[in-house]
C-alpha positions as CSV (number, residue, x, y, z in Angstrom):
1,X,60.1,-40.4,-9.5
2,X,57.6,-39.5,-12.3
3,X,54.6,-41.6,-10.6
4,X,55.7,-39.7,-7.1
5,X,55.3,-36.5,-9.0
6,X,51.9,-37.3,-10.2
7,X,50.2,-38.5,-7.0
8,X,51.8,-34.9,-5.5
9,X,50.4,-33.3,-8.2
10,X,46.8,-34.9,-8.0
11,X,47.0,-34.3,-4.1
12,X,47.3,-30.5,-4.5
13,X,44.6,-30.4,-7.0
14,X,42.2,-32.3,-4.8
15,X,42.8,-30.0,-2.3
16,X,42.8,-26.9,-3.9
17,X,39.1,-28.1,-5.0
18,X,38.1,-28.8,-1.5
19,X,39.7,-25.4,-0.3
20,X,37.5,-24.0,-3.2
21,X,34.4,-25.9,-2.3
22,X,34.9,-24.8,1.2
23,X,35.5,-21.2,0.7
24,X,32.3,-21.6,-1.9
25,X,30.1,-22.8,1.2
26,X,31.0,-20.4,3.2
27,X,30.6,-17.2,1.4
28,X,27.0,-19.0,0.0
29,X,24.5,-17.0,2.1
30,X,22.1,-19.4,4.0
31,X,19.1,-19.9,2.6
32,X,16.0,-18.3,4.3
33,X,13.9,-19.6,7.0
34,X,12.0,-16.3,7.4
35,X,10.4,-13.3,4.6
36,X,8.7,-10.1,6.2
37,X,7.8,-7.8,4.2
38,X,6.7,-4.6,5.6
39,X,4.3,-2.1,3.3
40,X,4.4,1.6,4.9
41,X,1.5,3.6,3.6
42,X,2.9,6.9,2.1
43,X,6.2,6.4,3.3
44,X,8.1,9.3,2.4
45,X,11.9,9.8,1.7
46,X,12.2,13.1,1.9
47,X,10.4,13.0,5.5
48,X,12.6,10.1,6.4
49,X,15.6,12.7,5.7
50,X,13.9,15.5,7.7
51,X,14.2,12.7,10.6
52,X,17.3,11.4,10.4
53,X,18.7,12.9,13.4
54,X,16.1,11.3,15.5
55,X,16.3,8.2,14.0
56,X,17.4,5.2,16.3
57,X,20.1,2.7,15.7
58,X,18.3,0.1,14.6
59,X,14.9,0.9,12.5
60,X,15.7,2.6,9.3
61,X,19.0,3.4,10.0
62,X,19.8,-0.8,10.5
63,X,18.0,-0.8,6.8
64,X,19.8,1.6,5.6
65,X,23.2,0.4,6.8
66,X,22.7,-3.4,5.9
67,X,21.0,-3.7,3.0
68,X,20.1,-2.1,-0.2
69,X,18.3,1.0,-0.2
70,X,16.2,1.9,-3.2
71,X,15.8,5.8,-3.2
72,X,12.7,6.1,-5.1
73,X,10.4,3.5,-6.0
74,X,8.3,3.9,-9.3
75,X,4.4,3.2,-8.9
76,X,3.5,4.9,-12.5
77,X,2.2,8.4,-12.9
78,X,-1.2,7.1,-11.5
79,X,-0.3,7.5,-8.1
80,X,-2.2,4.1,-6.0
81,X,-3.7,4.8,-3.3
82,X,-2.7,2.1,-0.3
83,X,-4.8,-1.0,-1.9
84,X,-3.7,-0.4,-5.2
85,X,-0.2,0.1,-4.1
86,X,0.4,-2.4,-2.0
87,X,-1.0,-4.8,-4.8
88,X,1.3,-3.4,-7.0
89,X,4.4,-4.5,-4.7
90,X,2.9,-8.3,-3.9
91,X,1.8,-9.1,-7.4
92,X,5.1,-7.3,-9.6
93,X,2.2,-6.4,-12.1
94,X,0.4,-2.9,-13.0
95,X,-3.4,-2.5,-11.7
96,X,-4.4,-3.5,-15.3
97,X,-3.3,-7.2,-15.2
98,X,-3.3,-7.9,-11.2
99,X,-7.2,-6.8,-11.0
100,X,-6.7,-4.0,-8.2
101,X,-6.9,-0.2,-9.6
102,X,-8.2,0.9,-6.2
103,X,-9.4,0.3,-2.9
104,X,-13.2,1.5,-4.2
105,X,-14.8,1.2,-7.4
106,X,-18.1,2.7,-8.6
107,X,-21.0,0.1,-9.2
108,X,-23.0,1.0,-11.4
109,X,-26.0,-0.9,-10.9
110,X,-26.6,0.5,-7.1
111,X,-24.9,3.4,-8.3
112,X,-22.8,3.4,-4.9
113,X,-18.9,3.7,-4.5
114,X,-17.8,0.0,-3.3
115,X,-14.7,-1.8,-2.0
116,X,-13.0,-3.5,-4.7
117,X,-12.3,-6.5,-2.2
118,X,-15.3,-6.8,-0.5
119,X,-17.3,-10.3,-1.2
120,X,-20.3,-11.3,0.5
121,X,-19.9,-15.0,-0.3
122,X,-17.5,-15.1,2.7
123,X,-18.5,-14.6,6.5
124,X,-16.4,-11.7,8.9
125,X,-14.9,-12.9,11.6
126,X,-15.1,-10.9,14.4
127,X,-16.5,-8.7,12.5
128,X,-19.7,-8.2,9.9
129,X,-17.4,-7.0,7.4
130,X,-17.1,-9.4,4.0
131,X,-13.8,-9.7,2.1
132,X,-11.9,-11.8,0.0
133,X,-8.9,-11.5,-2.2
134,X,-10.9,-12.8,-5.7
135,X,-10.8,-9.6,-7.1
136,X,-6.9,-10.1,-7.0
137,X,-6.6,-11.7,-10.8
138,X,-3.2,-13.4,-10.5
139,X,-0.8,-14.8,-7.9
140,X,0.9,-12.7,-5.1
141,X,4.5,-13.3,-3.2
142,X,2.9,-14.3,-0.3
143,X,0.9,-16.7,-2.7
144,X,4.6,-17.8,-3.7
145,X,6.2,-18.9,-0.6
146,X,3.1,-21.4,0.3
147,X,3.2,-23.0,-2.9
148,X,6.7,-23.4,-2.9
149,X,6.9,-26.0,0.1
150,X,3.4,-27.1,-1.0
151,X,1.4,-25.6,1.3
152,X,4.1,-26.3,4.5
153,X,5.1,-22.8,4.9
154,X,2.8,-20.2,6.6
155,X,1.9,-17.1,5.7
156,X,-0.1,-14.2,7.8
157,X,-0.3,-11.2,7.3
158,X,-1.5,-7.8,9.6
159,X,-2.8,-4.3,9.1
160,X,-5.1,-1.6,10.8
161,X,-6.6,-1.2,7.2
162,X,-8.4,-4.9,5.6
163,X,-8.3,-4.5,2.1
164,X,-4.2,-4.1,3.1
165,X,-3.9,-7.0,5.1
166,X,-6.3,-8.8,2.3
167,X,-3.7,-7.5,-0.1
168,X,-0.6,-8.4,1.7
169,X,-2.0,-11.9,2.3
170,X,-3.2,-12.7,-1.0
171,X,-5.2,-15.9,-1.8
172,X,-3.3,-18.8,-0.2
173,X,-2.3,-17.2,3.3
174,X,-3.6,-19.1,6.6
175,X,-4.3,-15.6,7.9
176,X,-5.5,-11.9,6.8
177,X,-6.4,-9.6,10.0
178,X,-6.9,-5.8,10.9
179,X,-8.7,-3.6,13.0
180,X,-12.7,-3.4,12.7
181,X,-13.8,-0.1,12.4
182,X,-16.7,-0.5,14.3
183,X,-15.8,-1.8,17.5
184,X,-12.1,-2.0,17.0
185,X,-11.7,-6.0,17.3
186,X,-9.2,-7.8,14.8
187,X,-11.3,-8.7,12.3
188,X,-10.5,-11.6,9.5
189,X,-12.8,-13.0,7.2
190,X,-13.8,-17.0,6.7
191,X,-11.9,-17.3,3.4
192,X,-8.4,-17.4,5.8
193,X,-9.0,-21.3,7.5
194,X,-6.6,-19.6,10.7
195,X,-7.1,-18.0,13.4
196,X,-4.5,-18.1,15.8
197,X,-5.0,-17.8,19.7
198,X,-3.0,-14.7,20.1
199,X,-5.2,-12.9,18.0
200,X,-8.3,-15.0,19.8
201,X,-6.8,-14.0,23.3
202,X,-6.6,-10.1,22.2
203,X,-9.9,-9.9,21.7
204,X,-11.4,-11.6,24.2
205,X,-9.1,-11.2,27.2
206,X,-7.1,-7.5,26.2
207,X,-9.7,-5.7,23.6
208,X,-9.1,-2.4,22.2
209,X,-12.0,-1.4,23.4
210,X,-11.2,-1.9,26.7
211,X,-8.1,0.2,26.3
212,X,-8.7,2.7,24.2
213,X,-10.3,5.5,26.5
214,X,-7.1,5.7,28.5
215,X,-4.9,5.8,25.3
216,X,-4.2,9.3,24.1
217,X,-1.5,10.4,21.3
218,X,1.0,13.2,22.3
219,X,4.9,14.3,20.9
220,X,7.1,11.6,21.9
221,X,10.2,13.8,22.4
222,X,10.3,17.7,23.9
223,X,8.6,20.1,21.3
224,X,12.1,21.4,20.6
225,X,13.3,18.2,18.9
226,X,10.9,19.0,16.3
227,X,13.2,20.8,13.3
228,X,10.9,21.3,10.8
229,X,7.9,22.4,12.5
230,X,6.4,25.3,12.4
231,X,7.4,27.5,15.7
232,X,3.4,27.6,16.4
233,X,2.9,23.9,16.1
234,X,5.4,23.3,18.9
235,X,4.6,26.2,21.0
236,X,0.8,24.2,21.0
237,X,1.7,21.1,20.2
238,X,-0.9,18.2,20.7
239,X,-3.0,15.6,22.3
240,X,-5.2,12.8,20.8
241,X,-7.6,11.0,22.4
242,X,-10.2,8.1,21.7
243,X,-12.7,8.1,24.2
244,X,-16.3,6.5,24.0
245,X,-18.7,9.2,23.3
246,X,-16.6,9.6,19.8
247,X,-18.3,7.9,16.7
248,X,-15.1,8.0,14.7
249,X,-12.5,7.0,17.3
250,X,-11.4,3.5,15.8
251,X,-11.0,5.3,12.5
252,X,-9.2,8.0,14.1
253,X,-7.2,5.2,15.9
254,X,-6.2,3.7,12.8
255,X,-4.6,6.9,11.5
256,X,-2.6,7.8,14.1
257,X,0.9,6.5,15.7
258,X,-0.7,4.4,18.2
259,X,-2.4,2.2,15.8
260,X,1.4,1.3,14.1
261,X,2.3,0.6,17.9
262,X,-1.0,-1.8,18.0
263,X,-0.1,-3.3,14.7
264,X,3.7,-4.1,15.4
265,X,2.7,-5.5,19.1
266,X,0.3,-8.3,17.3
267,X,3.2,-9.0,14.9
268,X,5.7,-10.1,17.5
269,X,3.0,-12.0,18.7
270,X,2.3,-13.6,15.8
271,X,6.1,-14.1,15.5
272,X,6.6,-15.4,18.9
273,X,3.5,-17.3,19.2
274,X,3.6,-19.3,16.1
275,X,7.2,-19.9,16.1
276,X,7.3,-18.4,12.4
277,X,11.0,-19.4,10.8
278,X,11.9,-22.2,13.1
279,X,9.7,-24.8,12.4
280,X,11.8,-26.2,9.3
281,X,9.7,-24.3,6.5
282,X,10.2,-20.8,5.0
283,X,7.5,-18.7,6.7
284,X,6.2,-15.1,5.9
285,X,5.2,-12.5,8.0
286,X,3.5,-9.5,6.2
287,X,3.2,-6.2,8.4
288,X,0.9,-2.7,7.0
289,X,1.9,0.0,8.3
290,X,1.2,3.9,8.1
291,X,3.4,6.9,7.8
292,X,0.0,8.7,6.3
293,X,-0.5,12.4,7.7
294,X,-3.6,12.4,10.6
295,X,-6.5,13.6,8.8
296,X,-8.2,14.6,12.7
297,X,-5.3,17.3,13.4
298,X,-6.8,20.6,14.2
299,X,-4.0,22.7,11.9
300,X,-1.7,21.3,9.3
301,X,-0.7,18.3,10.7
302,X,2.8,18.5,10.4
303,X,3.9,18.4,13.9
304,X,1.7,14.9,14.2
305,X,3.4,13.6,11.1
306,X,7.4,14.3,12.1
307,X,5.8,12.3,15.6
308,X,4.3,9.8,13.6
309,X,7.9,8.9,11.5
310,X,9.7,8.9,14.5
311,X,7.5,6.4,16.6
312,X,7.1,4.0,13.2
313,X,11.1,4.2,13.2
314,X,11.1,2.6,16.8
315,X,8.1,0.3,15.4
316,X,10.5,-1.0,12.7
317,X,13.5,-1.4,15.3
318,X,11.3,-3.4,17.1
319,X,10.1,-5.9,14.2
320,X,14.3,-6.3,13.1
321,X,15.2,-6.9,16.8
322,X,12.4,-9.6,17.2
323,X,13.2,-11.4,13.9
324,X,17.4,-11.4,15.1
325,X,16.2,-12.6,18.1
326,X,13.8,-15.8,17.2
327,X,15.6,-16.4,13.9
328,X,18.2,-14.2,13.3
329,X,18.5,-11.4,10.3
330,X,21.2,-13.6,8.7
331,X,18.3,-16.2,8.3
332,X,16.0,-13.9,7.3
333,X,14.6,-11.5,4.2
334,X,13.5,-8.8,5.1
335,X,11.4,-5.7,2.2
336,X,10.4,-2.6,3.9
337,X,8.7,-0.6,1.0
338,X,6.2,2.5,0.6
339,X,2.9,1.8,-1.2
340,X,3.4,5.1,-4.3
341,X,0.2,6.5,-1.7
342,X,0.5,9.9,-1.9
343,X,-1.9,12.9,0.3
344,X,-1.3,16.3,-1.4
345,X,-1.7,17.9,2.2
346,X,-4.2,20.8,2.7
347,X,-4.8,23.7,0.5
348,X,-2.8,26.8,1.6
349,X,-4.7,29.9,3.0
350,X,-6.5,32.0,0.2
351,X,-4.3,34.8,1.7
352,X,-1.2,33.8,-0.2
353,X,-3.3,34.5,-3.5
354,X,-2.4,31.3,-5.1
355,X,-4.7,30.8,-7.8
356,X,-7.4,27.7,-7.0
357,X,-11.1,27.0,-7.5
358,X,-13.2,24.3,-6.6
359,X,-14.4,21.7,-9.1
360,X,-17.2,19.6,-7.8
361,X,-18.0,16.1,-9.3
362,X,-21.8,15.9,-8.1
363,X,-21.8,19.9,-9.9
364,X,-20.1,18.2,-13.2
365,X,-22.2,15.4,-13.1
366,X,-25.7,17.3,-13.0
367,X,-24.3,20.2,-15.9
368,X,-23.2,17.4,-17.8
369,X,-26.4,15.5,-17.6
370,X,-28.4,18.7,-18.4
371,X,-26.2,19.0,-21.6
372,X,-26.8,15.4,-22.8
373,X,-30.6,15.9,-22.8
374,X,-30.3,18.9,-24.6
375,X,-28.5,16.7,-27.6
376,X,-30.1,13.4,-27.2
377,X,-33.4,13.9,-25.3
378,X,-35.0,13.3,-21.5
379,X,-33.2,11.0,-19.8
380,X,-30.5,10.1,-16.7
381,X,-27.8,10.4,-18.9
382,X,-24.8,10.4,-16.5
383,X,-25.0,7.8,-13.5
384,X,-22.6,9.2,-11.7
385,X,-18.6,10.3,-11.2
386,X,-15.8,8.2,-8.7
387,X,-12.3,8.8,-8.7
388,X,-12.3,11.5,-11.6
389,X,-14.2,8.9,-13.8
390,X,-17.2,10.1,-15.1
391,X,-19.9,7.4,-16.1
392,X,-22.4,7.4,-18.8
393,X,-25.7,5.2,-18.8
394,X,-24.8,3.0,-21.3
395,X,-28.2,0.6,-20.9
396,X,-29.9,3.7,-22.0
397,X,-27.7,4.9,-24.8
398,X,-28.6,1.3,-25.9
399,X,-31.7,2.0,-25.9
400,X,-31.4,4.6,-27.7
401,X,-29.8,3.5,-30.5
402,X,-26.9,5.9,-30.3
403,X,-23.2,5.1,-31.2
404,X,-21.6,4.7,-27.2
405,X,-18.0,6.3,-28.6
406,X,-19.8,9.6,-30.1
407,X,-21.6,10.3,-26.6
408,X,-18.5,9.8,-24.9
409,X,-16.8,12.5,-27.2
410,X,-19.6,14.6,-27.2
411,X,-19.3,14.5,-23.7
412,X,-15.7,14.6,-22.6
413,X,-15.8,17.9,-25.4
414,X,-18.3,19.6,-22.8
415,X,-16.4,18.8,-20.2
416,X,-13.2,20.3,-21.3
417,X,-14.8,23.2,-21.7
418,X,-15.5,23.1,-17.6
419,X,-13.4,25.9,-15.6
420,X,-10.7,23.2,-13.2
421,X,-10.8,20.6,-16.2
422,X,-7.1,20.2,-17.3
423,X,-7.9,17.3,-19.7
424,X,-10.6,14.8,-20.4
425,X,-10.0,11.6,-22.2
426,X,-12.9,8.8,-23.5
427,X,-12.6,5.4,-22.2
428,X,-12.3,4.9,-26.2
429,X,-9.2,7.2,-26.5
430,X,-7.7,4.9,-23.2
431,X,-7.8,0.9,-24.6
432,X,-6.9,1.8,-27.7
433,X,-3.2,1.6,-28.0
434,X,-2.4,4.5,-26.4
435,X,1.4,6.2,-27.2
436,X,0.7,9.8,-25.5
437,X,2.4,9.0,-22.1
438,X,-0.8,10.6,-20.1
439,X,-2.7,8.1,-22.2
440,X,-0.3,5.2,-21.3
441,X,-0.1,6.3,-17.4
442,X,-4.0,5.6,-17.5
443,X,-4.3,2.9,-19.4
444,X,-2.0,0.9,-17.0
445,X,-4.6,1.1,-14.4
446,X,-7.5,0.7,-16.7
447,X,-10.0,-2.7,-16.3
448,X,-13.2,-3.0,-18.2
449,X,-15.6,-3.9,-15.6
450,X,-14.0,-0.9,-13.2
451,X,-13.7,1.9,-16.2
452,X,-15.7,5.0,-16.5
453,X,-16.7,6.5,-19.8
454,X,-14.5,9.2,-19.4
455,X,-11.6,10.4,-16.9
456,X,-10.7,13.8,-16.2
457,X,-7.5,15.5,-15.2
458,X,-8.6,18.5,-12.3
459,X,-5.7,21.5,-12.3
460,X,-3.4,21.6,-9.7
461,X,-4.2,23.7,-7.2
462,X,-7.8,23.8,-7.3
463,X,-9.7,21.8,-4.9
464,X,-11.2,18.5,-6.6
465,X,-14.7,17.5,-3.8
466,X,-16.6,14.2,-4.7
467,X,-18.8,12.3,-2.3
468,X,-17.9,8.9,-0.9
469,X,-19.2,6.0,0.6
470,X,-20.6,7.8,3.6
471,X,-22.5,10.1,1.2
472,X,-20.2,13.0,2.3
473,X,-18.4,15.3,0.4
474,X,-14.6,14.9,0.8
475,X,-12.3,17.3,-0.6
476,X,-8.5,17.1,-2.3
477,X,-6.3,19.9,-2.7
478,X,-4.9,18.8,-6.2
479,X,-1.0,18.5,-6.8
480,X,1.4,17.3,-9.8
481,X,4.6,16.6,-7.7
482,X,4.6,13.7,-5.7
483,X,6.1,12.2,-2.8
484,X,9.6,10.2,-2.7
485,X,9.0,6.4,-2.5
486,X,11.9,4.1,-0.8
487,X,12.2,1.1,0.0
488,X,14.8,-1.2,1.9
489,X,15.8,-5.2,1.5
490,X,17.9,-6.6,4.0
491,X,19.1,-10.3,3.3
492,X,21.9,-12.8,3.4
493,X,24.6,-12.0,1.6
494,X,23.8,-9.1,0.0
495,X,26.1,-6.0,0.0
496,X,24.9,-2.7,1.2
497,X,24.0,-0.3,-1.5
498,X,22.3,2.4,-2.5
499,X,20.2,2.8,-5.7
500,X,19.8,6.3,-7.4
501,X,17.3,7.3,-9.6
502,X,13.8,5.6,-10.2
503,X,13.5,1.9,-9.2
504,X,10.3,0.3,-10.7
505,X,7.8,-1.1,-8.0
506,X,7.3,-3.9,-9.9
507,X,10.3,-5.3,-9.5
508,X,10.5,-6.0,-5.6
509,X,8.3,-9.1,-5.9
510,X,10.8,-10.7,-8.1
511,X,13.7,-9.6,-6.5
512,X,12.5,-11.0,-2.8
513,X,11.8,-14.5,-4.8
514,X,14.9,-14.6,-6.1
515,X,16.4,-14.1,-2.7
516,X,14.1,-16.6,-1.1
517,X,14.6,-18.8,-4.3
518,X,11.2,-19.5,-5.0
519,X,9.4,-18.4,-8.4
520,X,8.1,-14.4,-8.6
521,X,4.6,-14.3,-8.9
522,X,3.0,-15.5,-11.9
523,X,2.3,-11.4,-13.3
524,X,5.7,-10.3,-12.2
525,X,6.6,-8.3,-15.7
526,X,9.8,-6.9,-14.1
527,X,13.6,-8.6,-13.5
528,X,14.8,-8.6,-10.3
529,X,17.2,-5.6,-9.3
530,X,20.2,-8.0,-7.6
């Protein structure tokens, strides 16, 4: 009777452990066959709210009700600009450490503003522009998935801009492409070994070229529908068009609603065409996108921007419906995440009375230059000024024999004294340990070969004009508050949640890896949030 009670017993406890080990594989989540990771230039919550009731089933609001929604994502004080940013999100690491502090640095020996990835040892395809992702110092998510399977998986990634789809690619990606600027073709650059015959067929058989004279931009929905516009920017509303006498109209393109559209449609191409997730191996797909305001509009541009958000929302539905359809979003991970861009917005009207002023770098540069040979003597003291970094000639002060840290202070002390100049802090007063936290913001995005002698801090409110690659002035009305950043993962298995307060940007490389099971990247400094 005792041995009859024992083999019951050891029955019921053999399966109660297979009950348990099936209930365990079942509530598991499947591992993924599929990561896309969407970066929205200057997505904006607050804008995303103004929306809402236009927003469709399935884009944002599919994000919002599946997945975790971070609120606001933390880039730093420093706000990125869409290079920077999207750097940021793909490496888990600060400017200082993954290489990229912005799209454009000022070289010093041409004495030119250049693109930080830009690399003439490496051919353009389609295209005579020449890129790589060297600058990037360390290794990237996308970098992350191939290496995990060994080089198996693929990886490509899409954009209108090329330093974003550089930066969403990262080094080991079989392909980086986005729209040429000068005759609108999808350009990639010979460092990527792919080139995949969608992409071939689109520019040889269905150019943008060929189709952008009879493409023209107007509200998607009746001028009613738009809440929070201005009753004069819907009695006018508005119509975009690209045609050929235009010199800017690819650049225009690429800011406006129909360049997301153009974006999303090679996507789903990629998608289909390369059968991304179902060929055994995790695969990525990484997708720039804009919700940037449309620097071409005649008046404020707000009326373009709540027409923009709506039409990326229907993008987005469109990218989730394709990836449920080939590989289904149970299968897949999925980030959708601003870049921390943030555009002020134009200046209001001089009739309000704000107070405001104009502080011009090219002005600074020259008054700052006269004041250094009044101290020290003839010379071209001051190369030149990029991104509120003011740069001194250091070959000269060499020469000179003078001490490099006094000139700086003697220099950012004259500036200070400048009418617009808030603050002005030596390159010296930067590196060195820094505890003040406008000291600490800067030094986060502060690398020695990139760094000017001194950076200064412009009022808010005035206007801040500097001149740019094109050798035009361009102009920034200057603000302190910034914009809202979210961000949205939709996985396996998660539970759908929202997270308050700041989320640190750095933390959504890890956090994807750890749902993909892979390592983060090799910079990530951050844990993930789940």
């Amino acid at each position: 009777m005792q041995k009859v009670k024992i083999i019951l017993l050891t029955a019921s406890l053999v399966l109660a452990t297979l009950a348990t080990n099936r209930a365990s594989a079942q509530s598991a989540p499947t591992k993924p066959k599929l990561v896309v990771a969407i970066v929205i230039d200057q997505l904006d919550g607050e804008n995303l709210d103004l929306i809402s009731p236009q927003l469709c089933n399935g884009g944002f609001r599919r994000l919002i009700n599946g997945g975790i929604t971070i609120g606001d994502t933390d880039f730093g004080r420093e706000h990125p600009d869409a290079v920077a940013g999207t750097s940021i999100i793909m490496t888990g690491a600060q400017p200082r450490i993954n290489g990229i502090p912005a799209a454009t640095f000022f070289n010093t020996d041409k004495r030119v503003e250049s693109l930080t990835l830009s690399d003439t040892r490496f051919m353009g395809n389609f295209t005579t522009e020449a890129y790589s992702p060297a600058g990037i110092r360390v290794s990237t998510l996308s970098d992350e998935v191939r290496i995990a399977n060994n080089g198996l998986g693929h990886v490509h990634a899409i954009a209108a801009d090329a330093q974003t789809a550089i930066a969403l690619a990262g080094h080991a990606a079989n392909s980086a492409f986005w729209i040429s600027d000068s005759d609108g073709k999808w350009a990639t650059s010979t460092y990527y070994k792919d080139v995949p015959q969608c992409l071939q067929n689109r520019n040889y058989r269905n150019p943008l070229a060929s189709r952008l004279d009879t493409m023209s931009w107007t509200p998607l929905l009746p001028l009613t529908a738009y809440s929070e516009v201005p009753r004069t920017g819907k009695f006018y509303g508005f119509r975009h068009s690209f045609g050929k006498t235009d010199p800017n109209r690819y650049r225009a393109f690429k800011q406006s609603a129909a360049a997301n559209a153009e974006v999303t449609d090679v996507a789903l191409e990629l998608l289909s065409s390369l059968n991304l997730g179902q060929r055994g191996e995790l695969d990525m797909l990484c997708i720039g996108l804009s919700a940037a305001p449309y620097t071409y509009s005649a008046d404020d541009g707000r009326l373009e921007l709540h027409d923009k958000y709506i039409r990326l929302d229907r993008d987005v539905d469109r990218i989730l419906s394709a990836i449920d359809r080939s590989v289904g979003l149970a299968n897949a991970v999925v980030m959708v995440s601003s870049n921390g861009n943030f555009t002020p917005g134009k200046a209001p009207d001089t009739s309000f009375g704000i107070p405001t002023g104009e502080f011009r770098t090219d002005r600074a540069v020259s008054l700052l230059n006269m004041y250094l040979i009044a101290v020290y003597g003839n010379g071209n003291w001051v190369l030149g000024c990029h991104n509120r970094n003011i740069f001194l000639n250091r070959q000269l002060i060499k020469e000179q024999n003078l001490d490099l840290t006094a000139v700086r202070s003697a220099a950012a002390d004259f500036l200070r004294k400048m009418s617009g100049v808030m603050a002005a802090y030596t390159l010296d007063d930067i590196i060195s340990n820094p505890v003040n936290e406008d000291l600490k913001s800067l030094y986060d995005i502060t690398l020695a070969e990139y760094a000017g002698d001194i950076t200064i801090r412009v009022m808010p409110g005035w206007i801040l004009t500097e001149t740019g690659r094109d050798a035009q002035p361009h102009s920034t009305y200057v603000r302190a508050v910034s914009a809202t950043m979210p961000a949205f993962i939709l996985a396996p298995g998660i539970t759908p949640q929202r997270l308050s307060g700041k989320t640190d940007a750095r933390s959504l490389a890890p956090t994807v890896s750890r749902l993909l099971r892979i390592p983060a990247p090799n910079a990530s400094q951050r844990p993930s949030i789940i």
